[in-house]
C-alpha positions as CSV (number, residue, x, y, z in Angstrom):
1,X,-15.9,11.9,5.3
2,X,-14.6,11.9,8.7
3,X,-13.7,8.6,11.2
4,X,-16.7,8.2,14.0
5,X,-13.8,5.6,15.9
6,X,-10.5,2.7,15.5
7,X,-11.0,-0.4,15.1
8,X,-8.4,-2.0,17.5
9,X,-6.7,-5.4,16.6
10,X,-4.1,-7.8,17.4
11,X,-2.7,-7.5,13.5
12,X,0.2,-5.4,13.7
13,X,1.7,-6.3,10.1
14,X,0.0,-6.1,6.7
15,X,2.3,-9.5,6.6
16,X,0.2,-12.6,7.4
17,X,-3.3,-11.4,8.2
18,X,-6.3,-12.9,7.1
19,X,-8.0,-11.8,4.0
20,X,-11.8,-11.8,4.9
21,X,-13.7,-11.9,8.3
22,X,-14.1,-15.9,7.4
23,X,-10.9,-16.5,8.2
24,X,-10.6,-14.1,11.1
25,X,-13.0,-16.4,13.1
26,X,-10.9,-16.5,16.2
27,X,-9.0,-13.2,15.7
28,X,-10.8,-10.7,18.3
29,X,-10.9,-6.9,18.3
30,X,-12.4,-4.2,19.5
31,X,-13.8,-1.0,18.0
32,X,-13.2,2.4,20.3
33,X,-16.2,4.2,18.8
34,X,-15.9,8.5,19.3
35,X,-17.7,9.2,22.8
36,X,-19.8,11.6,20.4
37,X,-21.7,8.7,18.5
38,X,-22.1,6.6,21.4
39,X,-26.1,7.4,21.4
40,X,-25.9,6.0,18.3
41,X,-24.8,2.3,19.5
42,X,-28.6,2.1,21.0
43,X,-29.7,-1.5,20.4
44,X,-27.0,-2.5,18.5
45,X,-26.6,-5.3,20.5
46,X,-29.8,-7.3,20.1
47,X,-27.8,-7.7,16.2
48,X,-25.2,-11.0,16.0
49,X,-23.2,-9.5,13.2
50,X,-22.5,-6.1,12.0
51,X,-20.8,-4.8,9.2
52,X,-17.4,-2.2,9.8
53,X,-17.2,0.3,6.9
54,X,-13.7,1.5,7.1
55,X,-10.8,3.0,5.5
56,X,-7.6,1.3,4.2
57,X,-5.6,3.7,5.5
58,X,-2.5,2.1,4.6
59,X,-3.2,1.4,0.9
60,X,-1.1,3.8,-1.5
61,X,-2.4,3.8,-5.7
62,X,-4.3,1.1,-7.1
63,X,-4.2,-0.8,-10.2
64,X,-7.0,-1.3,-12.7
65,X,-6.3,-5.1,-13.3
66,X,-5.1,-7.3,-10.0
67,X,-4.4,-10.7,-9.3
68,X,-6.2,-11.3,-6.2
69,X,-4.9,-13.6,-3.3
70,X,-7.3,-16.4,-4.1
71,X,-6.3,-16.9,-7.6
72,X,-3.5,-16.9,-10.1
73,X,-5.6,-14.6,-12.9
74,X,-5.7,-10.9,-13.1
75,X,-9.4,-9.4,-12.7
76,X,-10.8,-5.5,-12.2
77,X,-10.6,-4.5,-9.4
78,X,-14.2,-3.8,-8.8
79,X,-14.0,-7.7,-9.2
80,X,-11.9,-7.9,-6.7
81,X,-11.7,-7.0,-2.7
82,X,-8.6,-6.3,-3.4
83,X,-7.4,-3.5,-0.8
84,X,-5.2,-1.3,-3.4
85,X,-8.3,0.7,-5.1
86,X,-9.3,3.7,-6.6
87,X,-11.1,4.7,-2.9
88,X,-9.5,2.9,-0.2
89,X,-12.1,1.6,1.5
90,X,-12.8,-1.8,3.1
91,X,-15.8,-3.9,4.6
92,X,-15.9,-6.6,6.9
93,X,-18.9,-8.6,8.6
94,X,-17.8,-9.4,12.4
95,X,-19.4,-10.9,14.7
96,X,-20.2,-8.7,17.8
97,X,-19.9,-9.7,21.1
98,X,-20.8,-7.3,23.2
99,X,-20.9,-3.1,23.8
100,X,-19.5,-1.5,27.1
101,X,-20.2,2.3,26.3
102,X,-18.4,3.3,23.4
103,X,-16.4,0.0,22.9
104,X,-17.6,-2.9,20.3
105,X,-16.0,-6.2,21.1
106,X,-15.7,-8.1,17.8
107,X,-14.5,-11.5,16.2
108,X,-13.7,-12.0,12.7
109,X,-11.2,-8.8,12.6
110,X,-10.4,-8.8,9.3
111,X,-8.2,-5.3,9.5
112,X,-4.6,-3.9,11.2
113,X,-4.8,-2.5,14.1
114,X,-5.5,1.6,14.3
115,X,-7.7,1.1,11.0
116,X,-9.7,4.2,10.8
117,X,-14.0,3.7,11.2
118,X,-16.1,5.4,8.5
119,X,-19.3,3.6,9.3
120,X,-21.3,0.5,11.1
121,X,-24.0,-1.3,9.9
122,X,-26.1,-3.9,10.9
123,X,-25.8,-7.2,9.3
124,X,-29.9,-8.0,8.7
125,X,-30.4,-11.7,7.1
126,X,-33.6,-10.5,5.6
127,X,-32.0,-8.4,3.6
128,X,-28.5,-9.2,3.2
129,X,-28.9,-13.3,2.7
130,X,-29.4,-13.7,-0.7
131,X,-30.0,-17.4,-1.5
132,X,-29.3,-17.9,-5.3
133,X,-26.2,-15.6,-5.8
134,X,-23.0,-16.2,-8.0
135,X,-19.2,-14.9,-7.1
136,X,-18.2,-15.1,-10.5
137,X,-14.4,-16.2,-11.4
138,X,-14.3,-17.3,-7.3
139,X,-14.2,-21.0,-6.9
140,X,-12.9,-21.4,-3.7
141,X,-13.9,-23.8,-0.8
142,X,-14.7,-22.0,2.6
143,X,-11.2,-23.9,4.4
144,X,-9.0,-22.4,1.1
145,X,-10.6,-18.9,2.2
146,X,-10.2,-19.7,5.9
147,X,-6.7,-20.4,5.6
148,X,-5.3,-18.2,2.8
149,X,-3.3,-15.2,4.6
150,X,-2.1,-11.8,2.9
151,X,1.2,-11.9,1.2
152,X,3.3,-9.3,-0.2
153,X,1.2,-8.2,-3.6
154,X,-0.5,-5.0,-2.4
155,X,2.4,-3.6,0.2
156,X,3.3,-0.6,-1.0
157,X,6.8,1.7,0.2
């Protein structure tokens, strides 16, 4: 697979950040697509939210069993978002803002800054709105998921 852009952000530390788009709200970025894909950013912007298929380029190993950040209780990590895996790759819903050329400006940046773009996609509520859904072990209000920050638990030297 190779990048088609960065997603720029004000995140500099994997200290801190917030651990889903929902609680990225206010935390703007940008994503500096490759001038060679630019064609493809053609109506884009009649979309409100797009999803950012990208690589967690800073994630080294992974374990099979995890104790995510919302919950005291080891899972699978294909349970999990957890960003230690066995393919380092993450997903975020953003809102977008607006498109000058090959730039995206976003809110809900999810990600460090310099985080390498595999994909975008567009975030279509016909399809991707599913009304009676379950999130298995998750029971956690939206403010607890709003406010809960990365700690320490998948940093690796």
């Amino acid at each position: 697979m190779q990048t088609i852009g960065t997603i720029q952000t004000g995140h500099k530390s994997l200290r801190n950040m917030p651990i889903q788009s929902k609680g990225a709200a206010d935390s703007g970025g940008r994503v500096v697509l490759h001038k060679r894909y630019q064609q493809g950013l053609v109506d884009l912007d009649g979309f409100s939210h797009i999803y950012l298929i990208y690589r967690l380029h800073l994630s080294n190993g992974f374990d099979l069993l995890v104790e995510p950040f919302l919950d005291t209780e080891k899972h699978g990590v294909f349970a999990t978002r957890a960003p230690r895996r066995p393919n380092p790759i993450g997903l975020s819903i953003v809102k977008l803002l607006s498109i000058q050329d090959n730039i995206i400006e976003i809110t809900g940046a999810d990600m460090i800054n310099g985080t390498p773009l595999l994909d975008i996609k567009p975030y279509m509520k016909q399809f991707d709105n599913i009304e009676q859904s379950t999130s298995g072990w998750l029971d956690a209000t939206d403010d607890r998921i709003r406010n809960t920050r990365s700690d320490s638990r998948f940093i690796t030297l």
